[in-house]
N, C-alpha and C positions, 0 to 999 in steps of 0.2 A: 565383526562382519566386514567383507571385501564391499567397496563401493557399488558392483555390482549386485550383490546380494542385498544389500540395504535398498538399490534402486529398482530391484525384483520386488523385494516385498511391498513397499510401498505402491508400483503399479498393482499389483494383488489384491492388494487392500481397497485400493479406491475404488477399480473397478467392482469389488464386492461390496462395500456399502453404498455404492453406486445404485447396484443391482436393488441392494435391500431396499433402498432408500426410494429406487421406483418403484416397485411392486406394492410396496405397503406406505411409507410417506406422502411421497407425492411431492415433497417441497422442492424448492429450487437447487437442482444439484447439487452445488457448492456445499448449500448452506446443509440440505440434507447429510452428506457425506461427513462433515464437519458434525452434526449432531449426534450421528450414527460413532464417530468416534469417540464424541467424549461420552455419551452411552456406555460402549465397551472399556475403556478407561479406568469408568467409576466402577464398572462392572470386576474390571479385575484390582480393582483396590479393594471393592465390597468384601470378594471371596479371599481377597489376603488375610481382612481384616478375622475373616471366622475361620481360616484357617492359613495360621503366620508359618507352618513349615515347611508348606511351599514355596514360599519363597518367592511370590508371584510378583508383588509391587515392586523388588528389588532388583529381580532379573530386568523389570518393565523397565525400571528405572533407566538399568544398566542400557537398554538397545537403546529408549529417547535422547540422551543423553550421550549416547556415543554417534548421534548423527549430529552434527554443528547444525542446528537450525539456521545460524545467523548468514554461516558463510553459505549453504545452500541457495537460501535467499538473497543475499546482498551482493553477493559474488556470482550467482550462477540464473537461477531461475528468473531473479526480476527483471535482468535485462531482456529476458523473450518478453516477459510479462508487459513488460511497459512500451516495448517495440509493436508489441501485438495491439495495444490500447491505441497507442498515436495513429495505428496505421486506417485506423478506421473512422478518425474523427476529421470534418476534412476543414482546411487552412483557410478555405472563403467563409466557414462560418465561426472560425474562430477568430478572423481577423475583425467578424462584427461586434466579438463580444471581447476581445482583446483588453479594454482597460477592467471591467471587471476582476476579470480571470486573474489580470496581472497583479491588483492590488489583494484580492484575496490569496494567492498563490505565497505572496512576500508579506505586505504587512499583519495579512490574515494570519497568517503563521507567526509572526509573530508578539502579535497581541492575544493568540490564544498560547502560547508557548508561556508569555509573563500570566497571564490568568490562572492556567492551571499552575503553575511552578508556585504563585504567591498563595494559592490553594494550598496545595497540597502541603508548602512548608507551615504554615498555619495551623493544618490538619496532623500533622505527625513529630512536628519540631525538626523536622530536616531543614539541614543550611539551605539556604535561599537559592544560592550557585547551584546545587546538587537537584534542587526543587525541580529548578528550571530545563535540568536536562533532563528528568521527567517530562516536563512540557514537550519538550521537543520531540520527546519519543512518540507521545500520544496525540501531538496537534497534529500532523500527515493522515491524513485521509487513504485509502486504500484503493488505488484505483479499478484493481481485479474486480473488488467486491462491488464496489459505487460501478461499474460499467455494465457488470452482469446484474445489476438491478432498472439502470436505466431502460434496458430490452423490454422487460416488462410492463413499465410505468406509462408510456406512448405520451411523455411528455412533449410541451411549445419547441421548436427547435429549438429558440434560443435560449431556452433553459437546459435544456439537453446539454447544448453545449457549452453554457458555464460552469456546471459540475463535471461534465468529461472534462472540461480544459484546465479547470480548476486541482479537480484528483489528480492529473497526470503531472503538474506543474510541482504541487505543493508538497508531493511528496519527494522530488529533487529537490527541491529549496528546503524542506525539513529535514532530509539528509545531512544540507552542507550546515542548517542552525545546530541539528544535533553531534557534529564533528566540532563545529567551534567552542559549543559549552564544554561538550570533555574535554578540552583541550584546556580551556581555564579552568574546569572544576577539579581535573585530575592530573593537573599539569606534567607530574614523576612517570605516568603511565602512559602519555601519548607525545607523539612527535611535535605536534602542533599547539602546544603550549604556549603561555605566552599571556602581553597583555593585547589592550584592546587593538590596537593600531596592526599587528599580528590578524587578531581574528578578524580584522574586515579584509585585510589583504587577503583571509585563507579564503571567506568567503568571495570575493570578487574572482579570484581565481578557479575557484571549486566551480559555482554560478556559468560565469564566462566562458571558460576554458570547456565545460562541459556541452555548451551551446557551442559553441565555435567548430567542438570537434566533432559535431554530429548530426551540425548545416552541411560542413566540408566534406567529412566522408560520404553523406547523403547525396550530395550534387554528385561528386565522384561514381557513386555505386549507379546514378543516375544514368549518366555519360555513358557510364560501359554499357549499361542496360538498351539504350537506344540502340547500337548497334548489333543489336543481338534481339533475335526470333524466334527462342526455344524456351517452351517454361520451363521445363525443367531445369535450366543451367541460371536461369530468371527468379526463381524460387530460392536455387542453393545461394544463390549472390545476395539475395534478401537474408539469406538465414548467417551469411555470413558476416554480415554486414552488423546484424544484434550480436552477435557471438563475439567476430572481432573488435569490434566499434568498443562493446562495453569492457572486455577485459585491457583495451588500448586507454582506455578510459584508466582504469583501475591503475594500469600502471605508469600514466603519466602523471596518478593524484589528483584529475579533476573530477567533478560531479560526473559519474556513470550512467546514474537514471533520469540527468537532464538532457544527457546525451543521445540515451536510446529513445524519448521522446521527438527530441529535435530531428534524430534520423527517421524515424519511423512516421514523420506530420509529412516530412520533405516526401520521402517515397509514394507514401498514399494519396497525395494529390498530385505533386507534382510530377512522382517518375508512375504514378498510374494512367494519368491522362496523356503524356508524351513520351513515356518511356516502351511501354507496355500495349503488348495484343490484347484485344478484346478474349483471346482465348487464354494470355496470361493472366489478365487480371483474375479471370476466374477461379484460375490456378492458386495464384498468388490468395487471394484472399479465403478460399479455402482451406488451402493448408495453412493458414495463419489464427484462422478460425477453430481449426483441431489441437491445434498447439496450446492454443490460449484455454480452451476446454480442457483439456488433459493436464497441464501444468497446473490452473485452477485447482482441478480434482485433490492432485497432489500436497498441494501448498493448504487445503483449506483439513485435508488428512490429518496433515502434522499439525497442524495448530489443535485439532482436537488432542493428538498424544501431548501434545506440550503440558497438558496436565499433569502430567508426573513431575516435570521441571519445579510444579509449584511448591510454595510451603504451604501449609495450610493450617495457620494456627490465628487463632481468636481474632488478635489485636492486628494482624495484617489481612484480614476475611473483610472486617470490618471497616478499616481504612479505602478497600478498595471497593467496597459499595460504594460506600460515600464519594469515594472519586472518579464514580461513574458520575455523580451530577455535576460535578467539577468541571469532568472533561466534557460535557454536555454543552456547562455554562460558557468555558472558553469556543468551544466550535460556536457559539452564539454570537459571542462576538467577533469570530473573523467573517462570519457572514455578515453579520447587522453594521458593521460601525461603513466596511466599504461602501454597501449598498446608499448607506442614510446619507453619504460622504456623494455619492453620484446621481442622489435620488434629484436634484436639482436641475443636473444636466440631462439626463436620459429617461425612457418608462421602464418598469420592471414590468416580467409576471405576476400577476395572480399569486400571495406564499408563496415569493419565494427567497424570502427569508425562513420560514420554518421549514420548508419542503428541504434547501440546503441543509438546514440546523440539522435537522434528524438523516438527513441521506448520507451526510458527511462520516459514511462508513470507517474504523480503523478496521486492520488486518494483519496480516503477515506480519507487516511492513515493522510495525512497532514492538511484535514481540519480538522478532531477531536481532533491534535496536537492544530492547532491553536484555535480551541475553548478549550482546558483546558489549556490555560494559564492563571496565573493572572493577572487579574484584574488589566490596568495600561491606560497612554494617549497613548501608543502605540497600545492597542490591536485591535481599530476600521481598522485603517490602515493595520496590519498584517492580519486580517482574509481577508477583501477584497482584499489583494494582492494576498495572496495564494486562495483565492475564483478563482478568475479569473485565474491565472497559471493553476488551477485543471482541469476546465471548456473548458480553451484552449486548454490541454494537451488531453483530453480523447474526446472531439470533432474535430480538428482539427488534431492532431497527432493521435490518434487514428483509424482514416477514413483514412489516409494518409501512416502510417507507412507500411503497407501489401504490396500495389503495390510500395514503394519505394522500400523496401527489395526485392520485385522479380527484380527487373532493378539492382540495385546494385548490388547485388550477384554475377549477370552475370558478371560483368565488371573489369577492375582493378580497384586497389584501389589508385585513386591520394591522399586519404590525410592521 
């Protein structure tokens, strides 16, 4: 199928379970759509299964499977995605919650990365190294899902704003952890192999270089923006700016989606209060608002198809229940150890240690990690484990996180 016709069918489709998924669900779009696939899914596995000469799960196989989930995502769609996320969270209430954010974002990530990694290899006898880029795959939170949940929830600002700032941070920074461990785990298969002294420099440079170039293009797009009073040429320079910024990203090898963050925080505060007409901003936010829905739609599509990608046999069913409580345990602790660490100097919310623990949505983000890995005896197990953490997290926690956070709020915080 031509890129076209794959990007046909897909808007088709959402838009159709879209439809179903109003009329008779009722759930939260996303997650509706998303359920409504893997519905149809199992549905045409069912009918393969009673009748194999059709040929149904193989042909299925063949379309999921000839569309690169990873590169659509990580290349193409996350950068609107996470340009759309920053553009709306604004930078004076992030700068109140800034040490938070920052410590759950980096050390968060990576004490839930050694948690689950020392899990799982425990759990399956995978090498520890290998374990650990598991970790990395599943410790990123999913900002798409965690934002379009927040809407709901009508949580304290400054809760609000440690899990957006948090989702938008830690899945750059899980990005560049999960680049560095392939590059030690798989050293023959990636460029950036190598020992340690190696993977901090990739990280310092991934991290930095991604921030650097996405304060500078952002002031930039900024600048131009001021002199100019048309939204529509105001909108295309925002859309250029995600588009260009993250493929300039890609190919200078630094962090992409620290990037489209960093440009998209600058824009929505800074070049909307100075840059921008009161009848752009409207524009602007609007149409960023449709993107962010529509690309949503799309992305939460595929991940319901991604069930064909899976294996589904006994001994990897079973591993990846179990490492739903894994990855449960690890997002535990990149919540709790920061918090208990700052609980001295600052107050918190009301739970919000658990309200994070269970909100700390995965998505997209971690299946496309898991399918561009190479090629190894581990990778059947790894996509299926994090298949199901994804699945559980955005159905289950998903549905669930809104009316926890309204009970907990109210309450003290025992933990």
């Amino acid at each position: 199928m031509t890129f076209l016709q794959i990007t046909s069918l897909l808007i088709v489709l959402a838009g159709v379970f879209g439809a179903i998924n109003y009329l008779f669900l009722r759930l939260p779009s996303s997650i509706g759509i998303m359920i409504v696939a893997l519905v149809a899914s199992f549905g045409l596995l069912g009918l393969d299964a009673l009748v194999p000469s059709l040929g149904i799960a193989a042909e299925s196989r063949r379309i999921v499977t000839g569309i690169d989930f990873s590169d659509a995502l990580l290349e193409g769609m996350l950068g609107l995605l996470l340009f759309a996320g920053a553009l709306h969270v604004k930078m004076s209430d992030l700068r109140a919650e800034w040490l938070p954010v920052l410590l759950m974002a980096t050390l968060g990530v990576g004490l839930s990365t050694l948690v689950i990694g020392a899990g799982f290899s425990w759990l399956t006898g995978m090498p520890l190294l290998i374990a650990l880029v598991f970790g990395a795959v599943v410790s990123p939170t999913d900002p798409v899902a965690v934002l379009g949940v927040l809407r709901q929830a009508n949580l304290p600002q400054s809760l609000e704003t440690k899990i957006a700032g948090e989702s938008l941070f830690n899945d750059g920074v899980g990005y560049v952890v999960f680049l560095v461990l392939v590059g030690l785990a798989f050293p023959s298969g990636d460029d950036h192999g190598g020992g340690l002294a190696d993977a901090a420099t990739l990280f310092i440079r991934e991290a930095g270089g991604g921030a650097v170039l996405g304060i500078s293009l952002g002031w930039l797009v900024f600048r131009v923006m001021r002199l100019i009073d048309d939204y529509a040429l105001e909108v295309l320079l925002t859309l250029g700016l995600a588009f260009g910024g993250y493929e300039l990203a890609v190919y200078l090898h630094i962090s992409a989606p620290i990037m489209a963050v960093c440009a998209g925080l600058l824009i929505g505060d800074v070049g909307a209060k100075q840059g921008m007409s009161e009848e752009t901003r409207g524009y602007v936010d609007a149409f960023w608002k449709l993107i962010d829905e529509i690309l949503n739609a799309v992305l939460f599509l595929m991940i319901g198809f991604e069930v064909f990608a899976v294996v589904f046999e006994a001994d990897y069913l079973v591993a990846g229940a179990i490492s739903i409580g894994i990855a449960l345990l690890g997002r535990l602790s990149a919540v709790a150890i920061p918090i208990v660490l700052l609980r001295r100097f600052r107050t918190f919310d009301p739970g919000v240690i658990r309200i994070m623990t269970w909100g700390g949505l995965k998505g997209g983000i971690s299946v496309a990690l898991a399918l561009s890995l190479p090629t190894s005896e581990w990778s059947p197990i790894i996509l299926t484990a994090t298949y199901m953490i994804v699945v559980f997290s955005i159905i289950v926690q998903g549905l669930t996180v809104a009316p926890l956070a309204r009970r907990l709020a109210s309450q003290p915080d025992l933990l």
